[in-house]
Biopython code that builds the backbone (N, CA, C, O; Angstrom):
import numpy as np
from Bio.PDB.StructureBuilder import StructureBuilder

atoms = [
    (1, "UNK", "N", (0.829, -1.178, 0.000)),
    (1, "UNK", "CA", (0.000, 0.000, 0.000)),
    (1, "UNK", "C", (0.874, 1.243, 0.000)),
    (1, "UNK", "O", (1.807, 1.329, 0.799)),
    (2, "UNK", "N", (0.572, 2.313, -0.966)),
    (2, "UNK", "CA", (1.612, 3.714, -0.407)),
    (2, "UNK", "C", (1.680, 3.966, 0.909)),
    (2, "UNK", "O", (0.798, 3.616, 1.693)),
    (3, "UNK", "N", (2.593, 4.509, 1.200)),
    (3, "UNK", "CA", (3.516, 4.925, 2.504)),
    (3, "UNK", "C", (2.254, 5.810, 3.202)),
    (3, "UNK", "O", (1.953, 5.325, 4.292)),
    (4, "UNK", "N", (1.583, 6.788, 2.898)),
    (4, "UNK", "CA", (0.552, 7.714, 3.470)),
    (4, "UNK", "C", (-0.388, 6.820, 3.777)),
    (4, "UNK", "O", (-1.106, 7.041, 4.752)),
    (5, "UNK", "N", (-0.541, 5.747, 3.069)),
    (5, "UNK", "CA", (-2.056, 5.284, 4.090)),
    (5, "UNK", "C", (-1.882, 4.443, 5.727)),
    (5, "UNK", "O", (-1.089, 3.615, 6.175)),
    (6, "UNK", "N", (-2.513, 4.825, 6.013)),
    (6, "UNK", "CA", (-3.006, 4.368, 7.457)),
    (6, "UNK", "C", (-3.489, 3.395, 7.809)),
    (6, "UNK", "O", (-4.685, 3.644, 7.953)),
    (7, "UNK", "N", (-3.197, 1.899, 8.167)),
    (7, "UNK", "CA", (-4.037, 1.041, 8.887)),
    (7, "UNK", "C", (-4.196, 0.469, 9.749)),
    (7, "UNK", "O", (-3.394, -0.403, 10.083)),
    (8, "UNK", "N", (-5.625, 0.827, 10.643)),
    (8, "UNK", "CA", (-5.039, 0.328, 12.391)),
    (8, "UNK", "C", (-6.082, -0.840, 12.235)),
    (8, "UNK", "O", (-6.619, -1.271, 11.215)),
    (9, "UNK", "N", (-6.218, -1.248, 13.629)),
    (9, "UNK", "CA", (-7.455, -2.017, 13.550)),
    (9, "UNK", "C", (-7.887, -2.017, 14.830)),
    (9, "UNK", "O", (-6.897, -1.788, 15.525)),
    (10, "UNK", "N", (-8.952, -2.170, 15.583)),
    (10, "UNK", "CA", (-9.542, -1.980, 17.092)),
    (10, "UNK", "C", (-10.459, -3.206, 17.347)),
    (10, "UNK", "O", (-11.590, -3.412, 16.907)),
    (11, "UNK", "N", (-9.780, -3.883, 18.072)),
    (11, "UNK", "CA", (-8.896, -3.715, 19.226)),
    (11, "UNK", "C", (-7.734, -3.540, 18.456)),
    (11, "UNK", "O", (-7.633, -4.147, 17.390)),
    (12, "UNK", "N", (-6.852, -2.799, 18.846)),
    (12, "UNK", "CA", (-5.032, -2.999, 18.405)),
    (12, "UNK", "C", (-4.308, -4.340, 18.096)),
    (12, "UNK", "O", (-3.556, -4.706, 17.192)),
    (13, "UNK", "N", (-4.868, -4.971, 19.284)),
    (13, "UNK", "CA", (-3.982, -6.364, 19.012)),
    (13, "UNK", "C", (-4.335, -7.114, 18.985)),
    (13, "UNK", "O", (-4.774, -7.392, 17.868)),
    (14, "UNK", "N", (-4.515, -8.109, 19.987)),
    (14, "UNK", "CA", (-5.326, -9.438, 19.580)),
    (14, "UNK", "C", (-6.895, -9.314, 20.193)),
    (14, "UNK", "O", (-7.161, -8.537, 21.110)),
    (15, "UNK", "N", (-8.100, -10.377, 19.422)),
    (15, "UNK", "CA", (-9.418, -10.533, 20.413)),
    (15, "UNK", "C", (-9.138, -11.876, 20.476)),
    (15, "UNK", "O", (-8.972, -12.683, 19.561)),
    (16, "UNK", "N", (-9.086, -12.100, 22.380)),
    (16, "UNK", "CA", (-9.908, -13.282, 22.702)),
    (16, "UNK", "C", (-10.470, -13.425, 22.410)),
    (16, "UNK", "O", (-11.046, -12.385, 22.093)),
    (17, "UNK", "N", (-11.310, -14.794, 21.992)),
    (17, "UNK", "CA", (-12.846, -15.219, 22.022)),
    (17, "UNK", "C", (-12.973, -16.793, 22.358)),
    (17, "UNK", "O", (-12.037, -17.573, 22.179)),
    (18, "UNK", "N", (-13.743, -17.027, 22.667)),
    (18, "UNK", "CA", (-13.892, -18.780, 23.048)),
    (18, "UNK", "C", (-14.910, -19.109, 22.559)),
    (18, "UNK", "O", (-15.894, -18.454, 22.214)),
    (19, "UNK", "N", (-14.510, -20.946, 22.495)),
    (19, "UNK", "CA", (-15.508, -21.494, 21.753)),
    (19, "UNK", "C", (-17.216, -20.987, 21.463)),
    (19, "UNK", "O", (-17.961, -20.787, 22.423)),
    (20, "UNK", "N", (-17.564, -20.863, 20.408)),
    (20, "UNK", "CA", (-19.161, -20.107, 20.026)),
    (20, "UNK", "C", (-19.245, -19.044, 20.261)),
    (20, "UNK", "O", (-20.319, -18.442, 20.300)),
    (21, "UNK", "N", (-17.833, -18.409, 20.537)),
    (21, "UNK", "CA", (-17.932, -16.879, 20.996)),
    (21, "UNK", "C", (-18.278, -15.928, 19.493)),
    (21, "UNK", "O", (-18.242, -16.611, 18.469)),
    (22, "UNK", "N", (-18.407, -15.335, 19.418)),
    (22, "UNK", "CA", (-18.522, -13.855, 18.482)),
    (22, "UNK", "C", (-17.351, -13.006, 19.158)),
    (22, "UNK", "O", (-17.004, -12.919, 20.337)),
    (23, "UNK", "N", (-16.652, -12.150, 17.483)),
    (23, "UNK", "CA", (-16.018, -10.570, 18.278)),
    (23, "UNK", "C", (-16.240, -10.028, 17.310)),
    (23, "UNK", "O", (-17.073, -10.625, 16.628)),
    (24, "UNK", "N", (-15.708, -8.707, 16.698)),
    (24, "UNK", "CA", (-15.865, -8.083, 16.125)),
    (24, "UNK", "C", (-14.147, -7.434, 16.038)),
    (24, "UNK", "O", (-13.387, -7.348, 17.003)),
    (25, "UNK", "N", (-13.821, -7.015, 14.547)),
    (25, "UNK", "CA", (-12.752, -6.791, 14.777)),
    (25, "UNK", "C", (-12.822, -5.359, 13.807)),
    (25, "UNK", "O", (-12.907, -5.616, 12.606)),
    (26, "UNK", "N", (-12.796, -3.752, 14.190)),
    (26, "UNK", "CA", (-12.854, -3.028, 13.335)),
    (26, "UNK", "C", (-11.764, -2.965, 12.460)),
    (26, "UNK", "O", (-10.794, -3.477, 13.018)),
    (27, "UNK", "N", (-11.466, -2.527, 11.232)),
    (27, "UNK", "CA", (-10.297, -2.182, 10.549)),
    (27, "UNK", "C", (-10.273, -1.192, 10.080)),
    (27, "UNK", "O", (-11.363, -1.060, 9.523)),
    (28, "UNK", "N", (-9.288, 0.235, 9.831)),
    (28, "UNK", "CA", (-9.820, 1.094, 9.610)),
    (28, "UNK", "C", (-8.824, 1.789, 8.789)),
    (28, "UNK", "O", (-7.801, 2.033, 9.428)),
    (29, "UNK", "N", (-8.810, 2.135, 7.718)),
    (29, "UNK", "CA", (-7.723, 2.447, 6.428)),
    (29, "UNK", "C", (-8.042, 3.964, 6.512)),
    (29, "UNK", "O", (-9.173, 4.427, 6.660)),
    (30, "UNK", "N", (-7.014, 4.599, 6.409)),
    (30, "UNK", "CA", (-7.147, 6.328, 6.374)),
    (30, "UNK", "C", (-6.423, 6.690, 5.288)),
    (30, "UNK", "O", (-5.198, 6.775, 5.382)),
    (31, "UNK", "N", (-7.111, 6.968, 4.045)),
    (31, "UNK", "CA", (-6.352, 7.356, 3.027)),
    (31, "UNK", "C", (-6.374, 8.924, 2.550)),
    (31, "UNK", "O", (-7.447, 9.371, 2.143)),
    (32, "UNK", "N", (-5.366, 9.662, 2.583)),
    (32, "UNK", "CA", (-5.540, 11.060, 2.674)),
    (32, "UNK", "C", (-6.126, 11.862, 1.675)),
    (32, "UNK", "O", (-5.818, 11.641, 0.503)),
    (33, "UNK", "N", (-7.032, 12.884, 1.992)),
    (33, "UNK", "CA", (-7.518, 13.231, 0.501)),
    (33, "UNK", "C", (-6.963, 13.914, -0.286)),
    (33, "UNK", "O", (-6.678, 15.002, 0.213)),
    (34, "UNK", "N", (-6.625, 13.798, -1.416)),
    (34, "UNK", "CA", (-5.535, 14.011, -2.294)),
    (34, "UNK", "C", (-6.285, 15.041, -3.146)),
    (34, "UNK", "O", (-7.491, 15.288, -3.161)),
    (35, "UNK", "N", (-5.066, 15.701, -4.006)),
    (35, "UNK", "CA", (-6.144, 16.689, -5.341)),
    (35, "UNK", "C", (-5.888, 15.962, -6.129)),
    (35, "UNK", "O", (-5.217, 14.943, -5.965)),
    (36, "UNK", "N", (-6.397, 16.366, -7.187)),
    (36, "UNK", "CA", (-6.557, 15.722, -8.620)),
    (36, "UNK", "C", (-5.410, 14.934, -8.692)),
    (36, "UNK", "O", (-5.330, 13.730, -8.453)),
    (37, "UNK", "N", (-4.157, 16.018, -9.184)),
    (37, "UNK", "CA", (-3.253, 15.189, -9.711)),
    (37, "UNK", "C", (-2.510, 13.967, -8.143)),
    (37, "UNK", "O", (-1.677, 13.072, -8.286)),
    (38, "UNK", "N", (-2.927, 14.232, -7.330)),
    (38, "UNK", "CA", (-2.438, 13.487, -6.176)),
    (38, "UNK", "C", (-2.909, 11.813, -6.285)),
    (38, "UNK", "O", (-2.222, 10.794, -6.354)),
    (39, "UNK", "N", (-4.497, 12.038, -6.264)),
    (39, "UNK", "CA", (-5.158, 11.186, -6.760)),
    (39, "UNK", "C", (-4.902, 10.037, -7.874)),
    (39, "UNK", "O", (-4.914, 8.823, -7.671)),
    (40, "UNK", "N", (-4.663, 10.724, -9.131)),
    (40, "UNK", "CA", (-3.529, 10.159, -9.960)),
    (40, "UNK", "C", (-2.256, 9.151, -9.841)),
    (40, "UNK", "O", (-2.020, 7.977, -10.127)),
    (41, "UNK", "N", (-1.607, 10.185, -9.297)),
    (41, "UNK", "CA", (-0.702, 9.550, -8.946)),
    (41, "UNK", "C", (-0.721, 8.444, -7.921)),
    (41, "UNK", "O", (0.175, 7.601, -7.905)),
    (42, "UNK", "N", (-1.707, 8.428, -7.080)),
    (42, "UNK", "CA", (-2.231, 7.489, -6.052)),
    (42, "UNK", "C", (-2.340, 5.935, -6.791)),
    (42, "UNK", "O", (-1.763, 4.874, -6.553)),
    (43, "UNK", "N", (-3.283, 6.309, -7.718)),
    (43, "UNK", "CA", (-4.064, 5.040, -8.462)),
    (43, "UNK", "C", (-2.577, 4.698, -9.134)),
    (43, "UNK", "O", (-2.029, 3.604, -9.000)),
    (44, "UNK", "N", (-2.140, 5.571, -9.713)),
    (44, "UNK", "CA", (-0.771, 5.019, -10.389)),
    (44, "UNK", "C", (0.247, 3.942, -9.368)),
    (44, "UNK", "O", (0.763, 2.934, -9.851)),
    (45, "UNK", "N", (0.375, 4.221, -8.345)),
    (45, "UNK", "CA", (1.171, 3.881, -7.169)),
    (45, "UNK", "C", (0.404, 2.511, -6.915)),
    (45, "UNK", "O", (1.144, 1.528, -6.967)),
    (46, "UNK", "N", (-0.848, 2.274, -6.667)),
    (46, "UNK", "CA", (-1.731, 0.981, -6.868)),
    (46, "UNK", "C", (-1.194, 0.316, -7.910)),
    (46, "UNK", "O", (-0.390, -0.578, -7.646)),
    (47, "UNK", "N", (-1.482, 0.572, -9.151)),
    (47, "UNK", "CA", (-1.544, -0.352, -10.234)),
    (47, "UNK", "C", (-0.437, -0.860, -9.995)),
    (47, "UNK", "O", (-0.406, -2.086, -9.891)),
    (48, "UNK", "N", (0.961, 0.004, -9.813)),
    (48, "UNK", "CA", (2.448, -0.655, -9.697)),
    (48, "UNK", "C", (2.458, -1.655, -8.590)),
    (48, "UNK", "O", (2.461, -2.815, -9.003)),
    (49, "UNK", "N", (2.464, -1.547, -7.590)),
    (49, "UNK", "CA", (2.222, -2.389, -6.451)),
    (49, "UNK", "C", (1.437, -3.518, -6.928)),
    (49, "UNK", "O", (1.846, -4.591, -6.483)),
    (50, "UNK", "N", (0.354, -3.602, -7.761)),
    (50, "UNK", "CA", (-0.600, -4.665, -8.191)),
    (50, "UNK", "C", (0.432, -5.338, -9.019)),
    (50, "UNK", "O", (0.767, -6.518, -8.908)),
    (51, "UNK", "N", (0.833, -4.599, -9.736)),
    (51, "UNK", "CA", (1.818, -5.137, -10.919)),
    (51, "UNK", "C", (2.965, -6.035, -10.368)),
    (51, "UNK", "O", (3.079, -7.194, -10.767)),
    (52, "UNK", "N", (3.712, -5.562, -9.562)),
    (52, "UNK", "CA", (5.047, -6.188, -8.445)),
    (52, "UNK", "C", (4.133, -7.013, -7.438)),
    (52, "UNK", "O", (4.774, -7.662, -6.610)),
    (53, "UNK", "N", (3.205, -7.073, -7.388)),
    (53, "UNK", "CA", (2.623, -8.191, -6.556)),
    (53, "UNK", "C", (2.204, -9.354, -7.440)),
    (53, "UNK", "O", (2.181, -10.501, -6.993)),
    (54, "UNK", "N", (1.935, -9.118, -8.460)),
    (54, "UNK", "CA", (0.582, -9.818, -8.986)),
    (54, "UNK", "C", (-0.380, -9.808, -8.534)),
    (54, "UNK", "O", (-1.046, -10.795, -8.845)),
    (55, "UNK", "N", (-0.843, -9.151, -7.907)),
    (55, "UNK", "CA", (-2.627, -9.099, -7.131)),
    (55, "UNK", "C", (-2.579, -7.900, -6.161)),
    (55, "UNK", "O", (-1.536, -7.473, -5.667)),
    (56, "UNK", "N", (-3.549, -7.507, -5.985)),
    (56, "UNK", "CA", (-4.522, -6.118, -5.450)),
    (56, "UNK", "C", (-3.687, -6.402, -4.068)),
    (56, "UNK", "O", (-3.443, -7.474, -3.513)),
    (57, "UNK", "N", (-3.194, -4.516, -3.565)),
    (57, "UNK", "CA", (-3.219, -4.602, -2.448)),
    (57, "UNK", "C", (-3.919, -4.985, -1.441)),
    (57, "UNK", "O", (-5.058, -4.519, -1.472)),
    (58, "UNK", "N", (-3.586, -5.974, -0.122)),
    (58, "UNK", "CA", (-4.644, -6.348, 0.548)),
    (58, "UNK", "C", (-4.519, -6.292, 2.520)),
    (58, "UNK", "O", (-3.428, -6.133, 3.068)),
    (59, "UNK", "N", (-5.070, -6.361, 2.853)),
    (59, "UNK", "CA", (-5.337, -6.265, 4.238)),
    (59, "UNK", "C", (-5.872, -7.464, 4.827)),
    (59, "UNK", "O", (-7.084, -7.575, 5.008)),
    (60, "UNK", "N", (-4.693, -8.771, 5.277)),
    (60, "UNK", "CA", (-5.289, -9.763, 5.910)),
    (60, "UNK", "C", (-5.536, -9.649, 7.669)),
    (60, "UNK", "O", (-4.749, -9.167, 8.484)),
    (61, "UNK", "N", (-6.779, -10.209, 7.908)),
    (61, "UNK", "CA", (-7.125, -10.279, 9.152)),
    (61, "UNK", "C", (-7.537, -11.775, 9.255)),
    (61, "UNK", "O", (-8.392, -12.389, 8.616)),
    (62, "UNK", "N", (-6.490, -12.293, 10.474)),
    (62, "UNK", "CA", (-6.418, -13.702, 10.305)),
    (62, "UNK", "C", (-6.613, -13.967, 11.740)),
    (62, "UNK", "O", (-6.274, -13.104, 12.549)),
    (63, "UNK", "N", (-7.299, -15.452, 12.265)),
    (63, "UNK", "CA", (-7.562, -16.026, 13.705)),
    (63, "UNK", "C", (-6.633, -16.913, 13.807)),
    (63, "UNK", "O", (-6.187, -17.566, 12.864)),
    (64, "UNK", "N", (-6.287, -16.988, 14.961)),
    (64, "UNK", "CA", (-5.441, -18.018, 15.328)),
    (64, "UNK", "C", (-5.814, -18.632, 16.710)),
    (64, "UNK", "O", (-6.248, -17.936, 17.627)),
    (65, "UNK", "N", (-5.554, -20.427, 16.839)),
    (65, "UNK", "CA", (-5.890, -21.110, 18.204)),
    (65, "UNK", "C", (-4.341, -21.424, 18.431)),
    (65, "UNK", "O", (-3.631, -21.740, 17.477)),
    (66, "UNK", "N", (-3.990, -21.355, 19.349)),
    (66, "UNK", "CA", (-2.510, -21.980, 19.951)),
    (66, "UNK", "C", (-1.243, -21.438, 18.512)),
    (66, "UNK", "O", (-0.157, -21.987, 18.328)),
    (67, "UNK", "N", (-1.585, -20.720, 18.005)),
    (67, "UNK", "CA", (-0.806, -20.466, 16.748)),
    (67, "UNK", "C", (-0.823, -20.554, 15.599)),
    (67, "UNK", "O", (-0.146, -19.992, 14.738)),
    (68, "UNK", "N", (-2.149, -21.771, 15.504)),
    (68, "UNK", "CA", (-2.488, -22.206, 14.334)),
    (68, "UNK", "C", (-3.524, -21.748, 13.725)),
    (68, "UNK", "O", (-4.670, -21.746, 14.174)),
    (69, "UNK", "N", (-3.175, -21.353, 12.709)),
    (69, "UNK", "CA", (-4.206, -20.239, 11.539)),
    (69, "UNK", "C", (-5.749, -21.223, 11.468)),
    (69, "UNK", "O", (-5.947, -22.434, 11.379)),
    (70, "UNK", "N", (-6.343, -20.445, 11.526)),
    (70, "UNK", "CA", (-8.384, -21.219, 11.906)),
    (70, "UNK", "C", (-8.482, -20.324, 11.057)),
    (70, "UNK", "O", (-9.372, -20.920, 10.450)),
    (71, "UNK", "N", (-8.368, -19.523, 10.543)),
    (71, "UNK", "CA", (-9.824, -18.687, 9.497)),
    (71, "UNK", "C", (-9.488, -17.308, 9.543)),
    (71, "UNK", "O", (-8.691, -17.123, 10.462)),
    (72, "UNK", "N", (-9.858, -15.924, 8.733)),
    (72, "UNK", "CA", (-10.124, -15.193, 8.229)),
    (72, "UNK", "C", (-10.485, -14.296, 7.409)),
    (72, "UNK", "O", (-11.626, -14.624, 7.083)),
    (73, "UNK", "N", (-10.258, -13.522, 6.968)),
    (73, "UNK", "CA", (-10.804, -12.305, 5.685)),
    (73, "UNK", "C", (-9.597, -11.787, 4.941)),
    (73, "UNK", "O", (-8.524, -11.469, 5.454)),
    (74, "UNK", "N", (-9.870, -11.751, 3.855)),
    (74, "UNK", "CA", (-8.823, -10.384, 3.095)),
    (74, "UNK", "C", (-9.619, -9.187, 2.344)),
    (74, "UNK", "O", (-10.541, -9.237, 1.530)),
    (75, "UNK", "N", (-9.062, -8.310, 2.803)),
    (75, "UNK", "CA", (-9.838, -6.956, 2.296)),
    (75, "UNK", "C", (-8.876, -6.606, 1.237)),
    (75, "UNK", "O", (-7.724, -6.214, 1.425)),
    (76, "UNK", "N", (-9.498, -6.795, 0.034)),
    (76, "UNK", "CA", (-8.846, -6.317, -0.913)),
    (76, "UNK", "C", (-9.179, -5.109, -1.453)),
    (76, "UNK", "O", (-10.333, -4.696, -1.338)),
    (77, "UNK", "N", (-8.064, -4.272, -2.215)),
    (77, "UNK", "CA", (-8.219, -2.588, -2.411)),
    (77, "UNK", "C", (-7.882, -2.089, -4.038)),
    (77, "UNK", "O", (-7.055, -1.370, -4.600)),
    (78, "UNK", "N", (-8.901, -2.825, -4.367)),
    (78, "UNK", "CA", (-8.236, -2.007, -5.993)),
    (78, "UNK", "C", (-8.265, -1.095, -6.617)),
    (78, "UNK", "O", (-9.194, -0.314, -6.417)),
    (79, "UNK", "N", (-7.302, -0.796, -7.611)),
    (79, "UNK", "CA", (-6.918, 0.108, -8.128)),
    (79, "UNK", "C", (-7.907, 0.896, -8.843)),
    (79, "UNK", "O", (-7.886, 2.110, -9.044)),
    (80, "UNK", "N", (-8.779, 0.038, -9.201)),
    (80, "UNK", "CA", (-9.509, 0.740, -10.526)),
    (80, "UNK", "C", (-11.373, 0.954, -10.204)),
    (80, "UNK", "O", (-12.283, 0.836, -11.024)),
    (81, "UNK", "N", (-11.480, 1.366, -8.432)),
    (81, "UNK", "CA", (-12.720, 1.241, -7.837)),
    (81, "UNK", "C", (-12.947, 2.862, -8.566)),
    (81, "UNK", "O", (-12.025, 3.625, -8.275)),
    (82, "UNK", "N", (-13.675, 3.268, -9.162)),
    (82, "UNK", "CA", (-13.896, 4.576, -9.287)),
    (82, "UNK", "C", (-15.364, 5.463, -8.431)),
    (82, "UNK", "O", (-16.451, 4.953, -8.702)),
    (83, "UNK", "N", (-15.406, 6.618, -7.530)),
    (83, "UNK", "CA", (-16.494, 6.816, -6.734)),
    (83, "UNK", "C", (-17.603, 7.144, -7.211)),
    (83, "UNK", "O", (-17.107, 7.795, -8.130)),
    (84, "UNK", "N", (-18.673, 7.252, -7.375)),
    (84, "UNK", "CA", (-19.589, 7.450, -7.792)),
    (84, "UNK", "C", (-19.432, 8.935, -8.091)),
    (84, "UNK", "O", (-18.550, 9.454, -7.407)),
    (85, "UNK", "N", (-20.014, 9.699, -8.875)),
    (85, "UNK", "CA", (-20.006, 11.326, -9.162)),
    (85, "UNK", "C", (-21.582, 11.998, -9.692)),
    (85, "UNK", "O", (-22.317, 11.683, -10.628)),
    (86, "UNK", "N", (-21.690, 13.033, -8.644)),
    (86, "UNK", "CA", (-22.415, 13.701, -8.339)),
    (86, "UNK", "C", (-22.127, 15.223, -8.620)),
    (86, "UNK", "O", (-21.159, 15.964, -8.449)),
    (87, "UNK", "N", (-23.622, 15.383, -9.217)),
    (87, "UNK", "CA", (-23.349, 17.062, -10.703)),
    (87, "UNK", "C", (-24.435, 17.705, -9.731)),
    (87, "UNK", "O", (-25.307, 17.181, -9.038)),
    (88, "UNK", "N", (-24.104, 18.888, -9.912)),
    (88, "UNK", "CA", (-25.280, 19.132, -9.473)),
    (88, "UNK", "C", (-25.291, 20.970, -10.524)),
    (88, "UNK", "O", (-24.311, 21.625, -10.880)),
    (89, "UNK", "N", (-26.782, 21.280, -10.729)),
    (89, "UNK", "CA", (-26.838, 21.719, -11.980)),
    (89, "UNK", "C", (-27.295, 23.439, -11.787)),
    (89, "UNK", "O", (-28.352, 23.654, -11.195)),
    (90, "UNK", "N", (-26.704, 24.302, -12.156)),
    (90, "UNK", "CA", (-26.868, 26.143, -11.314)),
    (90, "UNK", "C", (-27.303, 26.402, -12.581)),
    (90, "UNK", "O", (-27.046, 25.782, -13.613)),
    (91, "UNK", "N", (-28.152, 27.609, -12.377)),
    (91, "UNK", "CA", (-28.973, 28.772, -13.368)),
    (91, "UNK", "C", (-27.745, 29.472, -13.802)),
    (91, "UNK", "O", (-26.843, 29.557, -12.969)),
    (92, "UNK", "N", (-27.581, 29.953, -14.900)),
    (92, "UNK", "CA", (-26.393, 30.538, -15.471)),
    (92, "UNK", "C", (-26.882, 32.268, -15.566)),
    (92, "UNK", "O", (-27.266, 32.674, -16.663)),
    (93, "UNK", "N", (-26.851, 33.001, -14.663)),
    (93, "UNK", "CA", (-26.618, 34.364, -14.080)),
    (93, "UNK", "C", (-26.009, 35.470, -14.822)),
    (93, "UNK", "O", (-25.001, 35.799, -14.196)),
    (94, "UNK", "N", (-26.151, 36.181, -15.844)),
    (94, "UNK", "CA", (-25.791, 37.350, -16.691)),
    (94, "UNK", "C", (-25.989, 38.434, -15.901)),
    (94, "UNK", "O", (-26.948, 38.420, -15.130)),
    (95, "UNK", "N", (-25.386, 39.214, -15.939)),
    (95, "UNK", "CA", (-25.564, 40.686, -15.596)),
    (95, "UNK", "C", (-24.761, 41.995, -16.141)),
    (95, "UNK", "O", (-25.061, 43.117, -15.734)),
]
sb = StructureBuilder()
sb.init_structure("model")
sb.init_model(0)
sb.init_chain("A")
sb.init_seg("    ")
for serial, (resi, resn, name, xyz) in enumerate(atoms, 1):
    if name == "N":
        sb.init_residue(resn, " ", resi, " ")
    sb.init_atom(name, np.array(xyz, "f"), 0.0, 1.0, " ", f" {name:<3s}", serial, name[0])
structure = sb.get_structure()
């Protein structure tokens, strides 16, 4: 992931849980808001990383019993998510 982003997760470190238990584990990515050309260059910085990886930057969150890997998620982050865009439309004002 570029150097500017942020990822914590809460709790910080590990969750107990026991058998039939439930937890919840937040994760929380802070990516700074960039201008245009920042932005750019952002997605550019993705694709390369995708490229030298072979696959999408990702964020594993993994369980473990006595050490041994039981299960988790990967949050994957790609390059090419684009946000939805919203116009919004003004009276054009002469005077």
């Amino acid at each position: 992931m570029p150097e500017e982003w942020e990822v914590t997760t809460v709790p910080s470190d590990t969750l107990e849980v026991g058998p039939y238990e439930e937890g919840t584990v937040l994760v929380i990515v802070k990516i700074p808001c960039p201008t245009s050309i920042q932005a750019k260059n952002d997605s550019q910085e993705i694709l390369r990383l995708q490229a030298e990886a072979g696959s999408v930057p990702t964020i594993d969150v993994e369980g473990y019993i006595d050490g041994e890997l039981v299960g988790g998620i990967e949050i994957q982050l790609p390059a090419d998510y684009t946000a939805p865009y919203y116009f919004l439309n003004l009276p054009v004002i002469r005077r």
